[in-house]
C-alpha positions in Angstrom: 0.0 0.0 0.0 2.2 2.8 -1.3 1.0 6.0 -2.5 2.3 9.2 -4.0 -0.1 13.0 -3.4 0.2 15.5 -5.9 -0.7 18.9 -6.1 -0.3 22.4 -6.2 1.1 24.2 -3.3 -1.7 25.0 -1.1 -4.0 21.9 -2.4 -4.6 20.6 1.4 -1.6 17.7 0.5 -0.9 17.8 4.5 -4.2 17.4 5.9 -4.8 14.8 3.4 -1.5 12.8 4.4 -2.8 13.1 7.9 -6.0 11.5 7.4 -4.8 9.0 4.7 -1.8 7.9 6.9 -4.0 7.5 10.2 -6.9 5.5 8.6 -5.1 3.2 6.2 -1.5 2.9 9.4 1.4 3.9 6.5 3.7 6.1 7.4 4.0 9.6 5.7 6.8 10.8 4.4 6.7 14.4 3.6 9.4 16.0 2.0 8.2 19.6 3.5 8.6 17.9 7.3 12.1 16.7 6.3 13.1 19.8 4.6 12.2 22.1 7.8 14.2 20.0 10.1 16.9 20.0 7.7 17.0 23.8 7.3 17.4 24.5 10.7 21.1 23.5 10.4 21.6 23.9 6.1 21.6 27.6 5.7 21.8 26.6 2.0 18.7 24.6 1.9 17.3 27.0 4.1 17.9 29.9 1.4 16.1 27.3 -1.2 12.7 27.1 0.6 12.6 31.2 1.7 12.6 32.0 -1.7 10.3 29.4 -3.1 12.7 27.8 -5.7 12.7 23.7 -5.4 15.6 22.1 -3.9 17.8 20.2 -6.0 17.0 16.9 -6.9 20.2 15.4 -5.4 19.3 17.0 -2.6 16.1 15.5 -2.5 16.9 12.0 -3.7 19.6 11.4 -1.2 17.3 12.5 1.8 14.5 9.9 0.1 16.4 7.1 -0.4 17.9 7.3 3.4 14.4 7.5 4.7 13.3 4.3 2.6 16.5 2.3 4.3 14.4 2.3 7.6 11.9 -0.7 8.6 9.0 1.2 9.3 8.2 1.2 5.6 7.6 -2.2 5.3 3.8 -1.4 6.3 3.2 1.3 3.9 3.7 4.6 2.7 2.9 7.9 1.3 4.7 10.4 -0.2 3.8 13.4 0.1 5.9 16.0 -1.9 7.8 14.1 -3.6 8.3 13.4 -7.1 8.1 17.0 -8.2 10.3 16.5 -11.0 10.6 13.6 -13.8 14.2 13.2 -12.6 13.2 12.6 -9.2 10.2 10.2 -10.0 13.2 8.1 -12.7 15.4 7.9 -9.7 12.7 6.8 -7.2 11.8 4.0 -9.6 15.3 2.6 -9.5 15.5 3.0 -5.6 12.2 1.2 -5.1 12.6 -1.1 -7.8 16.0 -2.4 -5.9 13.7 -2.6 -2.9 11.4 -4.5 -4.4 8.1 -2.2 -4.1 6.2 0.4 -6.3 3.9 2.4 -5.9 0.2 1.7 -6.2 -1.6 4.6 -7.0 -1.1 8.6 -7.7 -3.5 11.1 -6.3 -3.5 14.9 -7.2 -5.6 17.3 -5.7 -6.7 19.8 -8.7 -7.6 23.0 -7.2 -7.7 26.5 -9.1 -4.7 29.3 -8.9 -6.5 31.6 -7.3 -7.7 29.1 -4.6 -4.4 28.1 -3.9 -3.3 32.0 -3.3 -5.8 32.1 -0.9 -4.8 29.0 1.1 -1.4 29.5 1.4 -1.7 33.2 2.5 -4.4 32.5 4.7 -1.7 30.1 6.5 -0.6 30.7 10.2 1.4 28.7 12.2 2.2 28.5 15.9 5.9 27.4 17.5 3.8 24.0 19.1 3.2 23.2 15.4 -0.6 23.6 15.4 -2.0 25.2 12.0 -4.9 27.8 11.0 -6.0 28.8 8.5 -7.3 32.6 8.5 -10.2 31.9 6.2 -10.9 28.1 6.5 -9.5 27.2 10.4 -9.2 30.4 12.0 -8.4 30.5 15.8 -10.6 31.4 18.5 -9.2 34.7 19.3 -7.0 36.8 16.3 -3.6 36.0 15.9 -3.7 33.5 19.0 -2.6 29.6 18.9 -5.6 28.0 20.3 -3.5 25.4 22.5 -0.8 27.7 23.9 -2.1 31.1 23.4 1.2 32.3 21.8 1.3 34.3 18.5 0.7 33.4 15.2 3.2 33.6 12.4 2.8 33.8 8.7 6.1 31.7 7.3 8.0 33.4 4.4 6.9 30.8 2.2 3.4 31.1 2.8 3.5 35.0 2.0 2.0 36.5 -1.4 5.3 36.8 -3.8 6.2 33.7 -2.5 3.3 31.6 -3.0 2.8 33.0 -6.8 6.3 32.0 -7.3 6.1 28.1 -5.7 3.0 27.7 -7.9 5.0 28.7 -11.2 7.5 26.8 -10.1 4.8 23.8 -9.3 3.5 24.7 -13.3 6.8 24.0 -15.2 8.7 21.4 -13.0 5.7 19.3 -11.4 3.2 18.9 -14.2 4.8 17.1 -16.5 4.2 14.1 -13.5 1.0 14.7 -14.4 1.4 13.0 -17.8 4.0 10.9 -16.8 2.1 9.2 -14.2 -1.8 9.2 -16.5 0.3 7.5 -19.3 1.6 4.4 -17.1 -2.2 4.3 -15.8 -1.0 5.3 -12.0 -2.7 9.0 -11.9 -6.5 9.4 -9.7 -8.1 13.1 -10.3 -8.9 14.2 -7.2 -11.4 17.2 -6.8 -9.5 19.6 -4.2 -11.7 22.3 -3.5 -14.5 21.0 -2.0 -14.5 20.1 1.9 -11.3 18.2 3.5 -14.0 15.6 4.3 -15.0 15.1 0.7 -11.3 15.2 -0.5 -10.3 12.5 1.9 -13.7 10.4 0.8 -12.8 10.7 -2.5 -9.4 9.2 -2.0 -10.4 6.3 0.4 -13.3 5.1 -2.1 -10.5 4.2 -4.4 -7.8 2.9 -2.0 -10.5 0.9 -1.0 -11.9 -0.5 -3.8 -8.7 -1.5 -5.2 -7.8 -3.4 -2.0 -10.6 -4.8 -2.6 -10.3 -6.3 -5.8 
């Protein structure tokens, strides 16, 4: 049971590899967690995600393929993130295929460009790592974390000229997946901007009827 979520930035990928991973016990493996760890101590990778440029595939790759060396795996994963370019998703076919796994299914979450604006600058974050979102989650009281009461921030990534700039970035490295992935018959349209509820509903009806099978 090993999936791959793709989307534009702002398409709800993380809530959806929350609910996905919980329900169906994979683990998640999200290339956005990984990077902001990282980037705490890589001032170089750290400049790569402030200005909404993609990080290099070697990069990328090399912090993939240690992840898939761990046991935890062996139940089931998602990625989430990850492939974002056809030179990542060649060289995550040779690590898996040496593995011995592939992956089942492809899900992107279409959403519109001006949807996805709105998401992402809607975004606030707390230091305990709970999430709102101005427009869809707000908090209780303005500019307040809910759980800890300390202040909300709006990341540099999630601000306006940043956002624009991940999503043309999304448009002329990340789409071509798109084909990539309808051609070998792996790609499932998913309809991203209706209710998370929906989204996720959409996603286990097919996980779940081609367990079935």
């Amino acid at each position: 049971m090993n999936y791959i979520l793709l989307g534009p930035p702002g398409a709800g990928k993380g809530t959806q590899a929350k609910k996905i991973v919980e329900y169906f016990a994979i683990v998640h493996l999200s290339t956005g967690d990984m990077f902001r760890e990282a980037k705490k101590s890589n001032e170089a990778l750290s400049k790569f995600l402030s200005s909404g440029q993609l990080v290099p595939d070697e990069i990328v790759i090399n912090m993939i393929k240690e992840r898939l060396e761990k046991d935890d795996i062996k139940k089931g994963f998602l990625f989430d993130g990850f492939p974002r370019t056809i030179k990542q998703t060649e060289e995550l076919e040779i690590i898996l295929k040496s593995k011995n796994l592939k992956i089942d299914a492809v899900f992107l979450i279409n959403i519109y460009f001006e949807e996805v604006i709105k998401r992402i600058t809607g975004r606030r974050v707390c230091e305990c790592g709970t999430s709102y979102n101005i427009g869809m989650i707000p908090s209780k009281e303005d500019g307040k974390c809910d759980r800890c009461g300390r202040k909300l921030i709006q990341r540099n990534d999630d601000k306006e000229d940043v956002a624009k700039e991940r999503f043309t970035v999304y448009g002329k490295q990340t789409k071509p997946l798109i084909g990539y992935y309808k051609k070998i018959g792996l790609l499932v349209n998913i309809e991203g901007a209706k209710d998370e509820k929906d989204v996720f509903e959409q996603i286990k009806r097919h996980i779940k009827a081609k367990n079935d099978k």
